[in-house]
N, C-alpha and C positions, 0 to 999 in steps of 0.2 A: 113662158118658157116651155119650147116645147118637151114629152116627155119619152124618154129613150128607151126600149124595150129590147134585149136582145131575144129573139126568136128562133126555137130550136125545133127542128125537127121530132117528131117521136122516138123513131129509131136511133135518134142520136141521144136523145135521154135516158133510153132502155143500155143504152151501152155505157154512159158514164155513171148508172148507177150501180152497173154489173162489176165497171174497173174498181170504184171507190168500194163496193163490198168486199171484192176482190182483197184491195190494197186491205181493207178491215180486218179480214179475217187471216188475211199474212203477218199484217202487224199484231195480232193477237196471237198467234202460233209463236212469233218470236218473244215474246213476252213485251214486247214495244207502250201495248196498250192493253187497257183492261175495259172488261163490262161492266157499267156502261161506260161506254166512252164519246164525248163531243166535242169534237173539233170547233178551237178555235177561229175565226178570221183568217189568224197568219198561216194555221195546217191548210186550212179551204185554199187560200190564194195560192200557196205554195203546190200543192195537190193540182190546182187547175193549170201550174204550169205545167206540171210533169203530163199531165194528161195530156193537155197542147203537144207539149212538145212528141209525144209519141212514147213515154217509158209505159212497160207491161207494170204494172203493181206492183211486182218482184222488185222490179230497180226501182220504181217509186220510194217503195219500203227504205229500200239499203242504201239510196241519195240522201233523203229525208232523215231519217236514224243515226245513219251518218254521219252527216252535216248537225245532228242536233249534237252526238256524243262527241264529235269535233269539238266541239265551243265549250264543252265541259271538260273535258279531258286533253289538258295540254301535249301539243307533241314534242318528244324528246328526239334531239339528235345523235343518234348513235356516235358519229364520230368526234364528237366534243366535248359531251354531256350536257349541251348548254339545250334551252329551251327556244 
């Protein structure tokens, strides 16, 4: 079986580790995360979407945060009361 390796650039590793401290120390300003903090699996694979995709850390933070406090926090409909 052969064995798969994805191969990265340098400068492209000095930049995804610049975004992800990035993304660190925003989600720590926001109180998101604490020191120390280790991600996950599902943070990393989610993280390396937003990174693909193109979001600065900022919108990483507040999609990710977001999308977590979503699934915790039911949304209510103003106009019915219903959920």
């Amino acid at each position: 079986m052969p064995e798969t390796q994805h191969r990265i650039a340098v400068d492209e590793l000095h930049k995804i580790v610049e975004w992800t401290s990035a993304w660190y120390e925003q989600a720590r300003a926001a109180n998101f995360v604490s020191y120390p903090y280790q991600a996950d699996n599902a943070v990393v694979a989610r993280l390396r979407q937003y990174y693909r995709a193109g979001f600065t850390p900022a919108q990483a933070v507040e999609a990710y945060f977001g999308l977590a406090l979503a699934t915790l926090i039911p949304l209510q409909c103003a106009c019915s009361g219903r959920r």
